[in-house]
Chimera marker file (.cmm) of the C-alpha trace (Angstrom):
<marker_set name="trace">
<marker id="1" x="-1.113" y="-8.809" z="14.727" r="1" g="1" b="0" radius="0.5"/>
<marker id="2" x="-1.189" y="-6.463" z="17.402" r="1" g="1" b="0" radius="0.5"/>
<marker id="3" x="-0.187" y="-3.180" z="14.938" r="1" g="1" b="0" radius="0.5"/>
<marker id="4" x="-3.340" y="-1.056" z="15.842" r="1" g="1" b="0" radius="0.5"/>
<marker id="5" x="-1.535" y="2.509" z="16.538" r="1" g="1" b="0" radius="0.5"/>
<marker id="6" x="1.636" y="1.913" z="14.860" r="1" g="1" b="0" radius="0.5"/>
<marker id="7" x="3.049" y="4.878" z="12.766" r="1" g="1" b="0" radius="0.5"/>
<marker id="8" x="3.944" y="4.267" z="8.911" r="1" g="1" b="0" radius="0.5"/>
<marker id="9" x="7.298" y="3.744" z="9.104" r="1" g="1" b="0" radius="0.5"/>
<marker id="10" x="7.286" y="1.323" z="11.629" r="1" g="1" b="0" radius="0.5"/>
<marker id="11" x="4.645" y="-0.135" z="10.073" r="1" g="1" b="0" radius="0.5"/>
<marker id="12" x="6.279" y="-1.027" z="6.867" r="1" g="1" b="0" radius="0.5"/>
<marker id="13" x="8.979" y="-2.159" z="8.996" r="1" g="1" b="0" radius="0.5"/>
<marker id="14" x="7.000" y="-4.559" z="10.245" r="1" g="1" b="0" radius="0.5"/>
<marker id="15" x="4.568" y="-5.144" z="7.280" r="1" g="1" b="0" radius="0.5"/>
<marker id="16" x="8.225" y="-5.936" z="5.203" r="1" g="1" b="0" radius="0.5"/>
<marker id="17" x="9.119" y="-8.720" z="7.689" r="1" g="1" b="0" radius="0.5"/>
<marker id="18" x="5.669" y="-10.245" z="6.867" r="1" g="1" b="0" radius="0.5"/>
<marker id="19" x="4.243" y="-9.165" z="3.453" r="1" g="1" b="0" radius="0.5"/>
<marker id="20" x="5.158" y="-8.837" z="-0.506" r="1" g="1" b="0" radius="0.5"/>
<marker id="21" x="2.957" y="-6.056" z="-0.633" r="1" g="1" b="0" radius="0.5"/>
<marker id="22" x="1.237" y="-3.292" z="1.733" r="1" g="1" b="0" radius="0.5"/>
<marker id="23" x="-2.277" y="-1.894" z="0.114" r="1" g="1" b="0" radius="0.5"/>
<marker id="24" x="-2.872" y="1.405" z="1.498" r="1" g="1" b="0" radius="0.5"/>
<marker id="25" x="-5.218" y="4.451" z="1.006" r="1" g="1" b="0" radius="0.5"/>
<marker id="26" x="-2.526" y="6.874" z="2.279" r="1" g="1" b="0" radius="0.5"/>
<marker id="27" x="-2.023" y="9.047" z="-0.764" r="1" g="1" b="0" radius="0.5"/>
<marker id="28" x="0.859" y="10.775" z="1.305" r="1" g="1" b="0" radius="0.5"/>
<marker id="29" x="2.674" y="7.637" z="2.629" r="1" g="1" b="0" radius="0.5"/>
<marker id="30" x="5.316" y="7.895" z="-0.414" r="1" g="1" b="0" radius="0.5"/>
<marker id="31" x="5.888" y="11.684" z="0.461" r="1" g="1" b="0" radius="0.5"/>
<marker id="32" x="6.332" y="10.724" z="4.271" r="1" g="1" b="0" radius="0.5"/>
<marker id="33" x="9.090" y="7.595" z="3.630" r="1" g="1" b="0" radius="0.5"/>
<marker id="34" x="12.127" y="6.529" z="2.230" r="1" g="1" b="0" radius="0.5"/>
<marker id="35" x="10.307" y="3.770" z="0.869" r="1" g="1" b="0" radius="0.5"/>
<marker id="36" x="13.916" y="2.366" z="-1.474" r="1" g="1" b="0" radius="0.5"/>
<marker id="37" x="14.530" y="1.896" z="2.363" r="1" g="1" b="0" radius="0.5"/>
<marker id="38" x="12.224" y="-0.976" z="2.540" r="1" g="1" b="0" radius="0.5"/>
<marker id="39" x="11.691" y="-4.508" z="1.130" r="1" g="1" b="0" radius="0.5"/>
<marker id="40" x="8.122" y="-4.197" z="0.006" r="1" g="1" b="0" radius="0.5"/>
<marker id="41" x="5.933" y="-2.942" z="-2.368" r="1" g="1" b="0" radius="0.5"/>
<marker id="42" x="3.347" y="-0.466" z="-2.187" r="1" g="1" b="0" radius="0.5"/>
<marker id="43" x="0.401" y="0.111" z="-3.407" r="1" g="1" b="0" radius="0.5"/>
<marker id="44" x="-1.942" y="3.075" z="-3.332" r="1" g="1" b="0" radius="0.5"/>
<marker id="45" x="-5.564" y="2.777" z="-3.545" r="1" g="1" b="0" radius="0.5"/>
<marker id="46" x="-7.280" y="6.634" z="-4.910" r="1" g="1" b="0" radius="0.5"/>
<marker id="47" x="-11.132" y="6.447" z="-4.814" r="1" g="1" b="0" radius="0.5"/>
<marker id="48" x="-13.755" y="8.851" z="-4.263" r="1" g="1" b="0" radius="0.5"/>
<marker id="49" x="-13.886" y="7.878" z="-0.114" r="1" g="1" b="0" radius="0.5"/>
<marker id="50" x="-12.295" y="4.853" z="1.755" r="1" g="1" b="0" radius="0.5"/>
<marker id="51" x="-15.310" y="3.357" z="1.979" r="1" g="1" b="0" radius="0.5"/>
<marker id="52" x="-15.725" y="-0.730" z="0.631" r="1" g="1" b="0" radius="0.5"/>
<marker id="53" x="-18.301" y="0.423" z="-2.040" r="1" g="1" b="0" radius="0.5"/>
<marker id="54" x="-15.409" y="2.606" z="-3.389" r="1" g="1" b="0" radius="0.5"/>
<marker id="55" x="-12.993" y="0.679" z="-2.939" r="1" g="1" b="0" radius="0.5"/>
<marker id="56" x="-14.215" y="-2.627" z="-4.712" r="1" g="1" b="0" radius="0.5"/>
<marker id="57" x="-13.882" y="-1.897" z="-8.149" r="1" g="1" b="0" radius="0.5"/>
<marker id="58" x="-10.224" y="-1.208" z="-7.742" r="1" g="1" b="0" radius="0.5"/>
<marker id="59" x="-9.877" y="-4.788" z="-7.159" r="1" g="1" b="0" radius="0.5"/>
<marker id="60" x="-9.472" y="-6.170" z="-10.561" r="1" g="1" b="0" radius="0.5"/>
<marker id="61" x="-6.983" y="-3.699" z="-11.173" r="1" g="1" b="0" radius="0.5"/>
<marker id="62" x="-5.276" y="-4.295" z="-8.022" r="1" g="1" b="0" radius="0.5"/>
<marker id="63" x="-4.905" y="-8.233" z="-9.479" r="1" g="1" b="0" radius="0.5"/>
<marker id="64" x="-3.673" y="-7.623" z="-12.487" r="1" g="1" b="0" radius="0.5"/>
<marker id="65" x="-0.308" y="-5.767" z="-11.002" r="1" g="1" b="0" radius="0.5"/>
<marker id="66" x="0.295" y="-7.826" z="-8.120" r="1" g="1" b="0" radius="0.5"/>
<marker id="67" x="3.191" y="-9.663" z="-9.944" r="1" g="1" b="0" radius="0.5"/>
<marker id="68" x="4.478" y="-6.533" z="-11.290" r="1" g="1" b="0" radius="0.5"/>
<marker id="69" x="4.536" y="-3.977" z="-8.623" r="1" g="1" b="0" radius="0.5"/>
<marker id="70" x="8.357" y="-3.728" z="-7.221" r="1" g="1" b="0" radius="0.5"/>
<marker id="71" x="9.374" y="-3.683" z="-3.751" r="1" g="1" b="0" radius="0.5"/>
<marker id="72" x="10.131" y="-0.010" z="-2.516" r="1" g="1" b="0" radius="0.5"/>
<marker id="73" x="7.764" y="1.932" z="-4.425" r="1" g="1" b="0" radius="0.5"/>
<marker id="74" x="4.426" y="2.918" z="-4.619" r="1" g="1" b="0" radius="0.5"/>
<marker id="75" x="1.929" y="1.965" z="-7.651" r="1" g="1" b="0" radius="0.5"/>
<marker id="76" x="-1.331" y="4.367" z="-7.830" r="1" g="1" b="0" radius="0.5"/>
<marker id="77" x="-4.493" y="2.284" z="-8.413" r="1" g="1" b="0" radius="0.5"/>
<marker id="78" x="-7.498" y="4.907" z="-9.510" r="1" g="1" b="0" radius="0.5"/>
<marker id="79" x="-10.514" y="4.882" z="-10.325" r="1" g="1" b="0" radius="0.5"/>
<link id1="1" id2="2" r="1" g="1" b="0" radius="0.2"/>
<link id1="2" id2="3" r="1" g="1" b="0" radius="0.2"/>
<link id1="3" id2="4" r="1" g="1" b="0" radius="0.2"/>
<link id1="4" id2="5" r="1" g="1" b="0" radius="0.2"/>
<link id1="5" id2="6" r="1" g="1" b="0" radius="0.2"/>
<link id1="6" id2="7" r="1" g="1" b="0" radius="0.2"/>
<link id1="7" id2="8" r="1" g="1" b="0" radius="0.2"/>
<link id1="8" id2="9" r="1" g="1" b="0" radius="0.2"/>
<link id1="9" id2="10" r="1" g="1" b="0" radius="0.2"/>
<link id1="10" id2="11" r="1" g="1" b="0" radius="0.2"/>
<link id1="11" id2="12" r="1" g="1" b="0" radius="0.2"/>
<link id1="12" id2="13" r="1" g="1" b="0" radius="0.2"/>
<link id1="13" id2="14" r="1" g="1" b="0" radius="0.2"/>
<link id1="14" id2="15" r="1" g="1" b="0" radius="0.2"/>
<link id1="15" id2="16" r="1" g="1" b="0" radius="0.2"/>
<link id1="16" id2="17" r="1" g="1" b="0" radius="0.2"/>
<link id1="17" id2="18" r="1" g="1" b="0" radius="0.2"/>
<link id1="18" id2="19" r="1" g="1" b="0" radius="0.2"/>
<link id1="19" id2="20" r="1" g="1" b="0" radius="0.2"/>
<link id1="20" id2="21" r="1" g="1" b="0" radius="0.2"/>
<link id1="21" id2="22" r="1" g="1" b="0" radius="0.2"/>
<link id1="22" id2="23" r="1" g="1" b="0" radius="0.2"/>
<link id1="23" id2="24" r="1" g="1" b="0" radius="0.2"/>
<link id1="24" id2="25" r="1" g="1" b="0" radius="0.2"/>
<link id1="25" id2="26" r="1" g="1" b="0" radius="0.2"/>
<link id1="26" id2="27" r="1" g="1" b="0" radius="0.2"/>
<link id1="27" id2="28" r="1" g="1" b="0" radius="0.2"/>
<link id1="28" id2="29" r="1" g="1" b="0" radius="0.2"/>
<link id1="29" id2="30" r="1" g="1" b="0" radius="0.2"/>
<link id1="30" id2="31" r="1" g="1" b="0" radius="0.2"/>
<link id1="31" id2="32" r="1" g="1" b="0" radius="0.2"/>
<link id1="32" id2="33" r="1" g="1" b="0" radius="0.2"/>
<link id1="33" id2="34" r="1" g="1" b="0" radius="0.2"/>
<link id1="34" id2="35" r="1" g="1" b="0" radius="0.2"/>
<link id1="35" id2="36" r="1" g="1" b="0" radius="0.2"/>
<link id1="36" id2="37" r="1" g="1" b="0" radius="0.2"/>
<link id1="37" id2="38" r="1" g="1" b="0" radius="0.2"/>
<link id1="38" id2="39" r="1" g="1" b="0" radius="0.2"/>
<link id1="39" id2="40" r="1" g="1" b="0" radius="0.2"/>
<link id1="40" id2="41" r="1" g="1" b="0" radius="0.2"/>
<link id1="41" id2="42" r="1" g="1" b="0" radius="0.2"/>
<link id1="42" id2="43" r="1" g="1" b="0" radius="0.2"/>
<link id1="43" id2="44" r="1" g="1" b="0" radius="0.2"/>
<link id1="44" id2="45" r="1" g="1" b="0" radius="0.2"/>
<link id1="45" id2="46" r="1" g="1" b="0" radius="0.2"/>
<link id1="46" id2="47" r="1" g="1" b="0" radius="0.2"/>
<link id1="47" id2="48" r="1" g="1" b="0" radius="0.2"/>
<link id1="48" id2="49" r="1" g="1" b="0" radius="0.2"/>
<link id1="49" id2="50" r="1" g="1" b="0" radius="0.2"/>
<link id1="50" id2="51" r="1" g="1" b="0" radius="0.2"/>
<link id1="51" id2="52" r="1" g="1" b="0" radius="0.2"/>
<link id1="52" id2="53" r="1" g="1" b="0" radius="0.2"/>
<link id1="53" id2="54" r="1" g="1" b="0" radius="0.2"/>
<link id1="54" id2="55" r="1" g="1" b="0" radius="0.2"/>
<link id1="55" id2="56" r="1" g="1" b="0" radius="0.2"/>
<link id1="56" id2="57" r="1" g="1" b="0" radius="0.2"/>
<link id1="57" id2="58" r="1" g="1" b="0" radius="0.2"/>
<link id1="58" id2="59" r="1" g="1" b="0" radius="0.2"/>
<link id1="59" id2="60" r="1" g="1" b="0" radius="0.2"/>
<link id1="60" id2="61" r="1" g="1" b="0" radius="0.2"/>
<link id1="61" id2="62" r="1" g="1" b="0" radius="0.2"/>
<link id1="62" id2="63" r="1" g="1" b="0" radius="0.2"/>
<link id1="63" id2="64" r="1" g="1" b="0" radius="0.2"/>
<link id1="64" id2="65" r="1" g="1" b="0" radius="0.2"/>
<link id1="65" id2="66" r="1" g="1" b="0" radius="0.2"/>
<link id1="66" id2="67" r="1" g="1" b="0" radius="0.2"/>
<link id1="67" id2="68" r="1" g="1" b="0" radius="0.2"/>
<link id1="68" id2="69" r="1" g="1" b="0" radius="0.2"/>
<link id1="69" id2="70" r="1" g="1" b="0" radius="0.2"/>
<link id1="70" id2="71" r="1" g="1" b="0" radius="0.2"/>
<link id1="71" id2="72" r="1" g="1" b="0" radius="0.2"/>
<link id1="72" id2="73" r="1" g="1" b="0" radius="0.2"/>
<link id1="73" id2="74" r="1" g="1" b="0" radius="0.2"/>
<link id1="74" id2="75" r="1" g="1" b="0" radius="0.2"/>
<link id1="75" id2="76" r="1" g="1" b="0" radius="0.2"/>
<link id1="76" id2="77" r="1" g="1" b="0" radius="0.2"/>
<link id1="77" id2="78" r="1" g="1" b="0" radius="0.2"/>
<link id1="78" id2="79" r="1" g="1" b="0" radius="0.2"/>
</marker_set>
């Protein structure tokens, strides 16, 4: 997609043009953006690192609100 380098807020910009949904691990990203600004929901993923083996067990969780998360907020998935 050619996005490598891009900073957040062009990069929901961009993500919105594309996506329903941008899954992130940027617990700051709602603190940085105006995200009513933008047409796409977020969603935060808190684990213990960023790391898959973390990571992976948020998944069912991450399922299960995909039809439910609205567009220009964040929703917290945690361990």
């Amino acid at each position: 997609m050619g996005w490598a380098g891009v900073k957040n807020g062009q990069l929901l910009a961009l993500a919105e043009a594309e996506f329903d949904i941008f899954l992130t691990v940027d617990r700051n990203l709602s603190f940085q953006q105006n995200l009513p600004q933008f047409d796409i929901a977020v969603i935060v993923l808190q684990a213990p690192s960023n790391r898959l083996a973390d990571l992976k067990p948020l998944a069912p969780q991450v399922l299960a609100i995909l039809a439910t998360v609205a567009k220009g907020q964040a929703t917290v998935v945690s361990a």
